[in-house]
mmCIF file as Biopython writes it, N, C-alpha, C and O atoms, coordinates in Angstrom:
data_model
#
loop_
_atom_site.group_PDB
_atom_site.id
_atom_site.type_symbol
_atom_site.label_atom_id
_atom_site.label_alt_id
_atom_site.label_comp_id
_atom_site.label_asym_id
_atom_site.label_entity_id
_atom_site.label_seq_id
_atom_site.pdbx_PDB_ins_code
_atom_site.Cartn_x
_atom_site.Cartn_y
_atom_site.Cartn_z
_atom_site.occupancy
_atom_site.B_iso_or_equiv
_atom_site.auth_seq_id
_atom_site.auth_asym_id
_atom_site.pdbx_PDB_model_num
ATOM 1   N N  . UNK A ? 1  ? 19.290  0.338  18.398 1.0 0.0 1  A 1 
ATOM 2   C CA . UNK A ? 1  ? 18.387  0.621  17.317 1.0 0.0 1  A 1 
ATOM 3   C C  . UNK A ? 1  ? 16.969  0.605  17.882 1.0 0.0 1  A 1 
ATOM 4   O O  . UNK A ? 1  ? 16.476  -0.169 18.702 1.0 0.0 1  A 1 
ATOM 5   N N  . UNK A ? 2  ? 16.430  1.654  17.238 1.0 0.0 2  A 1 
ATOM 6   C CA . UNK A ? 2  ? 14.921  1.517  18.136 1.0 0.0 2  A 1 
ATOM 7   C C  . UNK A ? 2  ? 13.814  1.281  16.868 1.0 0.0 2  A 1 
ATOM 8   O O  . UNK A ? 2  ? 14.304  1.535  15.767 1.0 0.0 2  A 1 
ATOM 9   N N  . UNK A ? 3  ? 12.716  0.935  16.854 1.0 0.0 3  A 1 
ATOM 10  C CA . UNK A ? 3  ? 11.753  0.989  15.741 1.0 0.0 3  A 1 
ATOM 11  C C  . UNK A ? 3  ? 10.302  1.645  16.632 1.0 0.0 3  A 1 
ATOM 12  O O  . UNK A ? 3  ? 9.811   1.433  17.741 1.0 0.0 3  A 1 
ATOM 13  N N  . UNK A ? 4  ? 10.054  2.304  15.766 1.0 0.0 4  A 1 
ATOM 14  C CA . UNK A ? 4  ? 8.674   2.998  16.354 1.0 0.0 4  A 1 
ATOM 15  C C  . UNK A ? 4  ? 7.322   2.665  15.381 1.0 0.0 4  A 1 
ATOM 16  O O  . UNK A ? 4  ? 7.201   2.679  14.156 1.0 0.0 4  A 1 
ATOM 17  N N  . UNK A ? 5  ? 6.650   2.452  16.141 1.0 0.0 5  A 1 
ATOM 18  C CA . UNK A ? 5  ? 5.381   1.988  14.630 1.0 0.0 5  A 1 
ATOM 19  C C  . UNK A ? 5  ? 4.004   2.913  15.085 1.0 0.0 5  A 1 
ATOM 20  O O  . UNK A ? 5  ? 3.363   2.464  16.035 1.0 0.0 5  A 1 
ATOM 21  N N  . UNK A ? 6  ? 3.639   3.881  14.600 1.0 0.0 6  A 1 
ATOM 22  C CA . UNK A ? 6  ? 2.703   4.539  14.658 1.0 0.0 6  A 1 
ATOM 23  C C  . UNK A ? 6  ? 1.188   4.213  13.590 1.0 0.0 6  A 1 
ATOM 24  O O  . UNK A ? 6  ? 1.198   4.017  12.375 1.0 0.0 6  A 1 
ATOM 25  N N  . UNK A ? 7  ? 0.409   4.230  14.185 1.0 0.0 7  A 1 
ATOM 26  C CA . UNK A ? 7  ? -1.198  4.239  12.858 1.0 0.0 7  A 1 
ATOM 27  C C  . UNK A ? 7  ? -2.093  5.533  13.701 1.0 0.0 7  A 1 
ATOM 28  O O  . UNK A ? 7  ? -2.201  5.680  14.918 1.0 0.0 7  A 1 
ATOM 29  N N  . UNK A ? 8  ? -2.656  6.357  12.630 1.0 0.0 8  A 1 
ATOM 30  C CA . UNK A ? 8  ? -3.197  6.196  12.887 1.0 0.0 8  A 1 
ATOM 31  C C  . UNK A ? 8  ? -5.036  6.239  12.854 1.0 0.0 8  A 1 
ATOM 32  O O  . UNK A ? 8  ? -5.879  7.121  13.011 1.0 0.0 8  A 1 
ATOM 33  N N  . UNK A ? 9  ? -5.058  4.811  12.569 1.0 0.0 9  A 1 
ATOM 34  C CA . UNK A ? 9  ? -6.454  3.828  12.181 1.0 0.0 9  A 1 
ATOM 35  C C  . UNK A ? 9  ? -6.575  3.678  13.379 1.0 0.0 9  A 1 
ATOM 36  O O  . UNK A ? 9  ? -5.765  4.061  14.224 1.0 0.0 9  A 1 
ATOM 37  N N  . UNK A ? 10 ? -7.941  2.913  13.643 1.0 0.0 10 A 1 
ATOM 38  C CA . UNK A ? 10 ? -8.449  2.294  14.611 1.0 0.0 10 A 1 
ATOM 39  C C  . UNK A ? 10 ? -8.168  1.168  14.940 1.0 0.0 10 A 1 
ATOM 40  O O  . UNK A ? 10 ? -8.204  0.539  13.882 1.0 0.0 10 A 1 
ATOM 41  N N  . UNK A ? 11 ? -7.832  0.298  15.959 1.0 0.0 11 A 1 
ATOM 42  C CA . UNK A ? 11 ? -7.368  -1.036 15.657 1.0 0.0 11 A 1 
ATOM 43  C C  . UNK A ? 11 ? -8.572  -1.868 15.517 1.0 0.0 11 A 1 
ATOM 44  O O  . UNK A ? 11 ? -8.559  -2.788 14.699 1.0 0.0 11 A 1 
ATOM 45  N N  . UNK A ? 12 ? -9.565  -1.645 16.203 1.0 0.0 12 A 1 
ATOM 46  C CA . UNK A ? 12 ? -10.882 -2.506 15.788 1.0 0.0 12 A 1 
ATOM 47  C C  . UNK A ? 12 ? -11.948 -2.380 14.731 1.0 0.0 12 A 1 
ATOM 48  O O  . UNK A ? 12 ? -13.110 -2.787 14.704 1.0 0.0 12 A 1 
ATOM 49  N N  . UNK A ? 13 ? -11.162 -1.642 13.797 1.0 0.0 13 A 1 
ATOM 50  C CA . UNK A ? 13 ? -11.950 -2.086 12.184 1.0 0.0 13 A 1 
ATOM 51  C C  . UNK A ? 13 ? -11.051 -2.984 11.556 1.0 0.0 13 A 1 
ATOM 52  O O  . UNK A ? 13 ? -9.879  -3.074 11.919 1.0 0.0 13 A 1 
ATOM 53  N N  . UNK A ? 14 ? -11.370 -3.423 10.951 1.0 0.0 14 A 1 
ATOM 54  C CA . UNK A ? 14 ? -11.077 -4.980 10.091 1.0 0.0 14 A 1 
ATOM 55  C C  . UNK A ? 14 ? -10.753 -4.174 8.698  1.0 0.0 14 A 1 
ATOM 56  O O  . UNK A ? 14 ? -11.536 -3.453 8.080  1.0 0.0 14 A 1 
ATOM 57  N N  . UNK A ? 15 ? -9.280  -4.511 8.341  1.0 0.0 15 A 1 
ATOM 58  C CA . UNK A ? 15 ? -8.863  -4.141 7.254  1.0 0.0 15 A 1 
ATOM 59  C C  . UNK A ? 15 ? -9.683  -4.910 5.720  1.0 0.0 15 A 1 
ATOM 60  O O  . UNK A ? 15 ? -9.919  -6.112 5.598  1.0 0.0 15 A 1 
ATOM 61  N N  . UNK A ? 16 ? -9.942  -4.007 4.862  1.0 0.0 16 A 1 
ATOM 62  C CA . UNK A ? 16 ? -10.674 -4.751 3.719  1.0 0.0 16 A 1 
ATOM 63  C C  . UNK A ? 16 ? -9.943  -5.610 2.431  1.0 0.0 16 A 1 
ATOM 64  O O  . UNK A ? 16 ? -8.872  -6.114 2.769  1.0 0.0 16 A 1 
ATOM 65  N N  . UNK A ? 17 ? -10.201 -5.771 1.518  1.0 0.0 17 A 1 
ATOM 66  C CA . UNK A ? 17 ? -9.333  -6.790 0.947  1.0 0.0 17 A 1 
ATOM 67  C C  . UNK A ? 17 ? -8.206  -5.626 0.139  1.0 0.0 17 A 1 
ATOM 68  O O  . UNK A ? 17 ? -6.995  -5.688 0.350  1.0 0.0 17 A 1 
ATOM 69  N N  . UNK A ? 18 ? -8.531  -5.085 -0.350 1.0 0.0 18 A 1 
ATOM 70  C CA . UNK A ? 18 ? -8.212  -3.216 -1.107 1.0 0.0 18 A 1 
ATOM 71  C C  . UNK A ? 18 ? -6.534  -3.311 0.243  1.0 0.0 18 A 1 
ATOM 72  O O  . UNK A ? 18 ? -5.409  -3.670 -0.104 1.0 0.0 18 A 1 
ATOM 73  N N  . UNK A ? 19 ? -6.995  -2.811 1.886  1.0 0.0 19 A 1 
ATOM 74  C CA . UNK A ? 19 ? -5.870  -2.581 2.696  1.0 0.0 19 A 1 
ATOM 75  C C  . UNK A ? 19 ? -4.659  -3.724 2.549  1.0 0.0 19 A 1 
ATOM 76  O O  . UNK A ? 19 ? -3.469  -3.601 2.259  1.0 0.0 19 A 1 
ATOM 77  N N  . UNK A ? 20 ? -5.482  -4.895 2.875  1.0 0.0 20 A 1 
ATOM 78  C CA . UNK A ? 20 ? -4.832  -6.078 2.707  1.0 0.0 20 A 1 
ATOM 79  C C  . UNK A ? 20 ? -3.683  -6.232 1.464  1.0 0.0 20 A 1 
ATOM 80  O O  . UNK A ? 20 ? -2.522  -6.508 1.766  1.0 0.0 20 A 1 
ATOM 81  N N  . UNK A ? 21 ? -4.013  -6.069 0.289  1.0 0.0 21 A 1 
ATOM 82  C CA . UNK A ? 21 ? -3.442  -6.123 -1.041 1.0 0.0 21 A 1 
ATOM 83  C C  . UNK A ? 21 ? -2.413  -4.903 -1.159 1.0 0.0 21 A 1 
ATOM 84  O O  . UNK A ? 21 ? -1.305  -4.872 -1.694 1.0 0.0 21 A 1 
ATOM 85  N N  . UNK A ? 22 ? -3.227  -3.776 -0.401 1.0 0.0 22 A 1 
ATOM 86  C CA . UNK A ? 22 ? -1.836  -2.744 -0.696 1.0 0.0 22 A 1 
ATOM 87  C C  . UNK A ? 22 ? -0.932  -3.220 0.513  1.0 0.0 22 A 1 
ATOM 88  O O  . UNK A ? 22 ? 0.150   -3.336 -0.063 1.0 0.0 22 A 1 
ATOM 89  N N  . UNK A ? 23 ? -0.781  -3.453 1.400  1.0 0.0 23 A 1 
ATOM 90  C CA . UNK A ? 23 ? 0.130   -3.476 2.498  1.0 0.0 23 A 1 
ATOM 91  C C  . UNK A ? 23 ? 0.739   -4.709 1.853  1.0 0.0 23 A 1 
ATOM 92  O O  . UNK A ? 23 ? 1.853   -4.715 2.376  1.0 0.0 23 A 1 
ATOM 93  N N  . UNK A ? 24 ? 0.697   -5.672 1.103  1.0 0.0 24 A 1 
ATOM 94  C CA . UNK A ? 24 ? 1.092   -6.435 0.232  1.0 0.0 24 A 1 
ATOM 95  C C  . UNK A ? 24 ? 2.252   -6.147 -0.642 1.0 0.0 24 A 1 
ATOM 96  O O  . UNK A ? 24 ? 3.395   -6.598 -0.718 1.0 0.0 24 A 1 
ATOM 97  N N  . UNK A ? 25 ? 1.778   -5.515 -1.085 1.0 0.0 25 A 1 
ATOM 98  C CA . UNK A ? 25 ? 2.251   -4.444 -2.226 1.0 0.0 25 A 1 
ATOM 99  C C  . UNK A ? 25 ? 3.686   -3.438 -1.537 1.0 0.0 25 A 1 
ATOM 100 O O  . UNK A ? 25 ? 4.831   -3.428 -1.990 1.0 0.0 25 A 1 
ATOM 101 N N  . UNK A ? 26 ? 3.289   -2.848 -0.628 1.0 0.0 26 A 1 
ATOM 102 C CA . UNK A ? 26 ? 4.390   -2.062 0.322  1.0 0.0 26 A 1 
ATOM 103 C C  . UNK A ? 26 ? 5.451   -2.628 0.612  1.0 0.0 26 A 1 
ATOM 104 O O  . UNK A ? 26 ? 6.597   -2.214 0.441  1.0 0.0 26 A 1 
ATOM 105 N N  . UNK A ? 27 ? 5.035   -3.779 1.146  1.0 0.0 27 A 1 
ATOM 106 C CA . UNK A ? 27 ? 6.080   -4.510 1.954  1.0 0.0 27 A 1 
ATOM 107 C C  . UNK A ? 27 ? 6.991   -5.405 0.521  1.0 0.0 27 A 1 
ATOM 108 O O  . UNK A ? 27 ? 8.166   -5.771 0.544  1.0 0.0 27 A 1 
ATOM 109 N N  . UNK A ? 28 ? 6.137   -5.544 -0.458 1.0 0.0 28 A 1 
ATOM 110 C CA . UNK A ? 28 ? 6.816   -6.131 -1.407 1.0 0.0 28 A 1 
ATOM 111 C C  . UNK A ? 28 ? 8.052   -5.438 -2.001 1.0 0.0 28 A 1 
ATOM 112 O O  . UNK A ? 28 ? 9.192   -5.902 -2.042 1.0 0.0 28 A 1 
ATOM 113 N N  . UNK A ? 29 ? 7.531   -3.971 -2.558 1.0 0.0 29 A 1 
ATOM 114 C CA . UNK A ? 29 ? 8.256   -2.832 -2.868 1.0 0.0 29 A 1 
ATOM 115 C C  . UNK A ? 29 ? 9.373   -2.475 -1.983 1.0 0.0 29 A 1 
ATOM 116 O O  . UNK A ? 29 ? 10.438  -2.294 -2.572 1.0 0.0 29 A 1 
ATOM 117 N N  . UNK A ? 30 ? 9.387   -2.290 -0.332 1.0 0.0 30 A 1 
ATOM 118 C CA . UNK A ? 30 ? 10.069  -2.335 0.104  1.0 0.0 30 A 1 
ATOM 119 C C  . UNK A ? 30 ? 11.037  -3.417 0.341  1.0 0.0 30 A 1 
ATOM 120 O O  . UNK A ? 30 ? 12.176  -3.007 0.563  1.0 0.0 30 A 1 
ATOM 121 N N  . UNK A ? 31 ? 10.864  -4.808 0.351  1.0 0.0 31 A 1 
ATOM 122 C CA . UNK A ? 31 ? 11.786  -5.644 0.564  1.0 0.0 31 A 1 
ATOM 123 C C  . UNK A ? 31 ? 12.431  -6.169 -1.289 1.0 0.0 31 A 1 
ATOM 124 O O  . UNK A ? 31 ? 13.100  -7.187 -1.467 1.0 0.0 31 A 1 
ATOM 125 N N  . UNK A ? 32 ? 12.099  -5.390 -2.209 1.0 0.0 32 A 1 
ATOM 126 C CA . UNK A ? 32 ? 12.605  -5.553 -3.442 1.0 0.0 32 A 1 
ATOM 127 C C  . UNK A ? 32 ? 13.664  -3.809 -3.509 1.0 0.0 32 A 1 
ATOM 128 O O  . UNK A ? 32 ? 14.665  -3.750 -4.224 1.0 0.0 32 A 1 
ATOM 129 N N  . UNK A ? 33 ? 13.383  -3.070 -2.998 1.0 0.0 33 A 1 
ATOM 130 C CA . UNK A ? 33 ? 14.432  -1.836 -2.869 1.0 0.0 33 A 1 
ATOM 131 C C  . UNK A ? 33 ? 15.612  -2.189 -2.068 1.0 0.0 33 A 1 
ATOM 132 O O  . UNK A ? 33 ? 16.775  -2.043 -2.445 1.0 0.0 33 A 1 
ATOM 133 N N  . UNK A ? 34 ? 15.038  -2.907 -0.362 1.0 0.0 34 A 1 
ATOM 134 C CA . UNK A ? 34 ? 16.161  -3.317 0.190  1.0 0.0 34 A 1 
ATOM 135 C C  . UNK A ? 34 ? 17.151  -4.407 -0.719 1.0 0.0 34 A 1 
ATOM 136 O O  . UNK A ? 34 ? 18.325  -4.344 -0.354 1.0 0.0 34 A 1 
ATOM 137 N N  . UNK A ? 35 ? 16.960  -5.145 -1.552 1.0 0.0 35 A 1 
ATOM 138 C CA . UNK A ? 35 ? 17.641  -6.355 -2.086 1.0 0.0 35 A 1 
ATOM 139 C C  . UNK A ? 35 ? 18.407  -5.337 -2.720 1.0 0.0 35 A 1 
ATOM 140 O O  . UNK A ? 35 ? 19.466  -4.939 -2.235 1.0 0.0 35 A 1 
ATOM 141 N N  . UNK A ? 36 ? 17.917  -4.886 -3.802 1.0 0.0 36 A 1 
ATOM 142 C CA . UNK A ? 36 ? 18.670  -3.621 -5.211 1.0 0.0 36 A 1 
ATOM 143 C C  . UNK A ? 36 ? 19.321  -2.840 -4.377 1.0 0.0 36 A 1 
ATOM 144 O O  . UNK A ? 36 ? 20.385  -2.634 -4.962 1.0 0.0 36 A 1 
ATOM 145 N N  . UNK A ? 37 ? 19.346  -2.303 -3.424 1.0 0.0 37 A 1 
ATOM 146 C CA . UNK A ? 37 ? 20.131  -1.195 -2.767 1.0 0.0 37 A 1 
ATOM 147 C C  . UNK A ? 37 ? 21.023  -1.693 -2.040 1.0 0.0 37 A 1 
ATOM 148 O O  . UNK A ? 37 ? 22.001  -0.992 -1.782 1.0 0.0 37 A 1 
ATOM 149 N N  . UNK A ? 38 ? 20.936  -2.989 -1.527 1.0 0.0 38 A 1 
ATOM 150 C CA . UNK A ? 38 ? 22.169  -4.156 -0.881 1.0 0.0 38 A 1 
ATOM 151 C C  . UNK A ? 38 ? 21.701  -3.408 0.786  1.0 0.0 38 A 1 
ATOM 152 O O  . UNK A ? 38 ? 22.567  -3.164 1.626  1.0 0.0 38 A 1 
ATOM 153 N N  . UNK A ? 39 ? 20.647  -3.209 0.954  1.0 0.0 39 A 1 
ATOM 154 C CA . UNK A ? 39 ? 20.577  -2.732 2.371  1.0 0.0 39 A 1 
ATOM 155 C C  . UNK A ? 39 ? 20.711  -3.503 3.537  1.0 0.0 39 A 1 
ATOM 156 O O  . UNK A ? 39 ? 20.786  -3.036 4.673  1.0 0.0 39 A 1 
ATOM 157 N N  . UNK A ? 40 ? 20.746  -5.006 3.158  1.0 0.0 40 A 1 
ATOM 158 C CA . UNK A ? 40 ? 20.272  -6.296 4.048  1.0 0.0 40 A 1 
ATOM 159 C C  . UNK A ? 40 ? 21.563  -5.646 4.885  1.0 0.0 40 A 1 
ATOM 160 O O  . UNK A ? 40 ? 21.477  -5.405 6.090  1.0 0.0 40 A 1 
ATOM 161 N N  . UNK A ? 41 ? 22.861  -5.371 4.045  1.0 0.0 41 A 1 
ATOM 162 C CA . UNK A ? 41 ? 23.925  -5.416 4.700  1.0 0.0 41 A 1 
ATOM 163 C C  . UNK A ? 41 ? 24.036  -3.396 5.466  1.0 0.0 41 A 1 
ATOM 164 O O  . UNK A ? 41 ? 24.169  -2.298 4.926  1.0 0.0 41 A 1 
ATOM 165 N N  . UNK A ? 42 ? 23.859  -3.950 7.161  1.0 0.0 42 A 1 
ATOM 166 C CA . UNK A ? 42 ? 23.391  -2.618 7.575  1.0 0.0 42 A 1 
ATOM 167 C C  . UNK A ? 42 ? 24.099  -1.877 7.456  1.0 0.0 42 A 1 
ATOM 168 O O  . UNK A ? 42 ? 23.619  -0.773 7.198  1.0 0.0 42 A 1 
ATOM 169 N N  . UNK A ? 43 ? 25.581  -1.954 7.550  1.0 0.0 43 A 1 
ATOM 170 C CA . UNK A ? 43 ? 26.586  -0.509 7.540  1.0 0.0 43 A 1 
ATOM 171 C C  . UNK A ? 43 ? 26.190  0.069  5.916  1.0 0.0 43 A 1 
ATOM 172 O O  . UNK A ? 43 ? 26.579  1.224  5.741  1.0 0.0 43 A 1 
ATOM 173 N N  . UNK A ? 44 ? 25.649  -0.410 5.000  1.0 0.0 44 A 1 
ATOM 174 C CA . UNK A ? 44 ? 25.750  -0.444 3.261  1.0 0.0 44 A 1 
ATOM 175 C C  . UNK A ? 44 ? 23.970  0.767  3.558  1.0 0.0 44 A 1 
ATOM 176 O O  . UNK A ? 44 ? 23.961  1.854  2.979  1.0 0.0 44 A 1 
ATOM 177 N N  . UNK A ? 45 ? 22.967  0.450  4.263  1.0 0.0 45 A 1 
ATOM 178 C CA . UNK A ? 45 ? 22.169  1.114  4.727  1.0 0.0 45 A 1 
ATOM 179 C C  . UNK A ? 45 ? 22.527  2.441  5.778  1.0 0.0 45 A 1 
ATOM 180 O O  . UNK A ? 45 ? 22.047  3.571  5.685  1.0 0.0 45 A 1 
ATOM 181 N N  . UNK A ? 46 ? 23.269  2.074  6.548  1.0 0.0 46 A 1 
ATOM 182 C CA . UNK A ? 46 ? 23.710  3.730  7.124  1.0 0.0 46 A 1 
ATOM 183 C C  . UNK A ? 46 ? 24.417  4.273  6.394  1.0 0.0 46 A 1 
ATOM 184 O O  . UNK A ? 46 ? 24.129  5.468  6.455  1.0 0.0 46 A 1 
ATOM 185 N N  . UNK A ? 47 ? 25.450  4.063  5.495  1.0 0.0 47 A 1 
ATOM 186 C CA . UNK A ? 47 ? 26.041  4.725  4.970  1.0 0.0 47 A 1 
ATOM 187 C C  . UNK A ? 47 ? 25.299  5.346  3.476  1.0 0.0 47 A 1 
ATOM 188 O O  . UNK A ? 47 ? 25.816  6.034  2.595  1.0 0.0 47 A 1 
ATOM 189 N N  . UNK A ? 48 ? 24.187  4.919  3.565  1.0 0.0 48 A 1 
ATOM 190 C CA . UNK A ? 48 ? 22.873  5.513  2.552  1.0 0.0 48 A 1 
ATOM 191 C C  . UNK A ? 48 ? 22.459  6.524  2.968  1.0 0.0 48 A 1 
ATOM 192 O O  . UNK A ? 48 ? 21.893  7.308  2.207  1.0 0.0 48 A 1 
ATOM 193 N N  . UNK A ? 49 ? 22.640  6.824  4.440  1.0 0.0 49 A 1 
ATOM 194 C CA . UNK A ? 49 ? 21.683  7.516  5.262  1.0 0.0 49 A 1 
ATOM 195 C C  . UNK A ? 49 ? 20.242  7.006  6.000  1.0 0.0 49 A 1 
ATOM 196 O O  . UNK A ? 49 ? 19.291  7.731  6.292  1.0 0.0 49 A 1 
ATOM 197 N N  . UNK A ? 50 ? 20.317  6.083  6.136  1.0 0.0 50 A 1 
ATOM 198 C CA . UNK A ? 50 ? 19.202  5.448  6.797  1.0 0.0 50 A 1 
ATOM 199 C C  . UNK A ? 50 ? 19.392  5.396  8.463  1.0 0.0 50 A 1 
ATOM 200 O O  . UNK A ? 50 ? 20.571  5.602  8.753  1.0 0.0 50 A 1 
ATOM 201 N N  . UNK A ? 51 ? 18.779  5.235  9.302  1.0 0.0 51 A 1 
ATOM 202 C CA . UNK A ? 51 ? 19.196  5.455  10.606 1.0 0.0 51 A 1 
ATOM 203 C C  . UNK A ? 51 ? 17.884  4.155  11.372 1.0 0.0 51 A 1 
ATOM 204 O O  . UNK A ? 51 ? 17.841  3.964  12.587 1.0 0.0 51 A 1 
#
């Protein structure tokens, strides 16, 4: 399994409180879809189509 993480921001600006709160927000949304979709369990995620 590979993970790739791309931005692209600058890394030396300082995220504001606005970035902070949404990336909050993202990660929340996403780890409340993974629960409802039963993705924790990975074959239940590939067989979604997730890769």
């Amino acid at each position: 399994m590979e993970v790739w993480e791309v931005t692209r921001y600058p890394t030396d600006v300082p995220a504001t409180n606005n970035h902070i709160l949404a990336a909050q927000s993202l990660i929340e949304a996403s780890f409340q879809a993974a629960a409802r979709n039963r993705w924790f369990d990975f074959s239940k995620g590939m067989s979604d189509g997730h890769k």
